[in-house]
C-alpha positions in Angstrom: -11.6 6.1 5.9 -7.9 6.2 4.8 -6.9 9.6 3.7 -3.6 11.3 2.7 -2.9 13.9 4.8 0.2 16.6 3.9 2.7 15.0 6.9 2.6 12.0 4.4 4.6 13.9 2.2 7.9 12.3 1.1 8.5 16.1 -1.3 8.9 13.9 -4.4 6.0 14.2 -7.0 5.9 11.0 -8.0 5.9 9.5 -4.8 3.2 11.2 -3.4 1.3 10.9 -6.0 1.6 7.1 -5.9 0.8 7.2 -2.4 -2.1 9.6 -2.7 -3.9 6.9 -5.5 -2.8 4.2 -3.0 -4.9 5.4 0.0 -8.0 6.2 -2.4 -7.7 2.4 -3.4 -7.5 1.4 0.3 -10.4 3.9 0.6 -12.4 2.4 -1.6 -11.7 -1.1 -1.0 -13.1 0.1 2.7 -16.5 1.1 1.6 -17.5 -2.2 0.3 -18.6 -2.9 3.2 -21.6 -0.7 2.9 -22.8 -2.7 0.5 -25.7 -5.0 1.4 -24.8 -7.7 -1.4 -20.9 -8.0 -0.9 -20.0 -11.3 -2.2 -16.4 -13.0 -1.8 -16.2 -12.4 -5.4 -16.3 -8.4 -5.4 -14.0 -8.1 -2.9 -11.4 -10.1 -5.0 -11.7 -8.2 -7.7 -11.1 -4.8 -5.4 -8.2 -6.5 -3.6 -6.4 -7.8 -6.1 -6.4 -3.9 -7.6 -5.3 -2.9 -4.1 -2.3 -5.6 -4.1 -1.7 -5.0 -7.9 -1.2 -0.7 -7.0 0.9 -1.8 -3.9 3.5 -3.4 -5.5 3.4 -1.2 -8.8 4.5 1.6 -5.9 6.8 -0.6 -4.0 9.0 -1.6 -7.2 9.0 1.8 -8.2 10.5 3.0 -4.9 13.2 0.2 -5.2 13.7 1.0 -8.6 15.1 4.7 -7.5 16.7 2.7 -4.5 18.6 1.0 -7.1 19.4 3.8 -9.6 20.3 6.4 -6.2 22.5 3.6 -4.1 20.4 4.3 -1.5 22.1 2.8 2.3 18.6 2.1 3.6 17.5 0.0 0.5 18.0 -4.0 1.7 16.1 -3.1 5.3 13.9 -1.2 3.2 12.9 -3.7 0.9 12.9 -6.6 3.4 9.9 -4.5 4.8 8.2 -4.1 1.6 8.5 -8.0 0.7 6.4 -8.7 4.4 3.8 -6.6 3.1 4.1 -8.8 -0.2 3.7 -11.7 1.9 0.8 -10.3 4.3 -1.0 -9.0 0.9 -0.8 -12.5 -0.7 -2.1 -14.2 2.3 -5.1 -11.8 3.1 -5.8 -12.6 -0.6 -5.5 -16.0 0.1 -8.4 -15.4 2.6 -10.9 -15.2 0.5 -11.1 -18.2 -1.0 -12.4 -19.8 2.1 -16.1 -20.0 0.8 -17.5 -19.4 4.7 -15.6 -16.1 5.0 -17.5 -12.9 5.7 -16.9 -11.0 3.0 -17.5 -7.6 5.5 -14.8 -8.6 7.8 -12.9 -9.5 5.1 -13.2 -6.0 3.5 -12.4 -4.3 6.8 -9.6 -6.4 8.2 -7.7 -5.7 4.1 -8.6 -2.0 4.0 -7.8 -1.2 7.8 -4.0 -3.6 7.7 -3.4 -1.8 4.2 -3.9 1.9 5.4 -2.4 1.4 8.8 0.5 -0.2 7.0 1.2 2.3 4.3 0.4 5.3 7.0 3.0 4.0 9.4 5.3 3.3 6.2 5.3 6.7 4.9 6.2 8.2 8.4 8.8 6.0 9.4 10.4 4.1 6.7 9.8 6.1 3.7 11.3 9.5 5.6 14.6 7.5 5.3 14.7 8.3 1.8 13.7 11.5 1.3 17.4 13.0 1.2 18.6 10.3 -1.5 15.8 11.1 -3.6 15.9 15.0 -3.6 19.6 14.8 -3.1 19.3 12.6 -6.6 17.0 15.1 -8.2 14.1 14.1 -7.6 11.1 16.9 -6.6 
């Protein structure tokens, strides 16, 4: 399972907020695979909630990249538009009709939690002093 845990924590509300609702998505996307009827079409449906939240969060973090001048923001960005790309393909996965739906489910969830996890404690602390420096809490 794909939990937050408090090291995640970028000290900015609305960001951890957004982060927090992110891994319960990826967390719930995961445990599809426990069910015994899993069809290509379910998982869809759950996926495309899961890419739909990711880039809902990501715009919002380049929105205050924007409105802060933040230095970090193209590199930032660039890294945010490969998990755009990754998303779209894994998506793009399940409409091959022989696909197992349970490897499916588990090779989306795990790539999305490992991603944002990694994210949050390398690229995301980057920002941290913009944002609070900017106001934000």
């Amino acid at each position: 399972m794909f939990e937050w845990k408090e090291e995640y924590s970028v000290n900015v509300k609305e960001i951890d907020d957004q982060h927090k609702h992110f891994f319960e998505i990826i967390s719930n996307v995961y445990t599809l695979k426990e069910q015994p009827s899993l069809t290509l079409e379910d998982l869809r449906g759950s996926v495309e909630e899961l890419r739909d939240y990711a880039l809902f969060h990501l715009s919002t973090e380049e929105f205050y990249f924007d409105k802060f001048n933040f230095d970090g923001a193209a590199e930032h960005v660039e890294v945010h538009n490969a998990f755009r790309r990754r998303i779209g393909d894994l998506i793009g996965t399940i409409e091959d009709k022989g696909a197992d739906p349970k490897i499916l489910v588990e090779s989306i969830a795990r790539f999305c939690g490992e991603w944002l996890a990694n994210h949050i404690l390398e690229m995301d602390r980057l920002y941290i002093d913009c944002f609070v420096k900017n106001g934000m809490k």
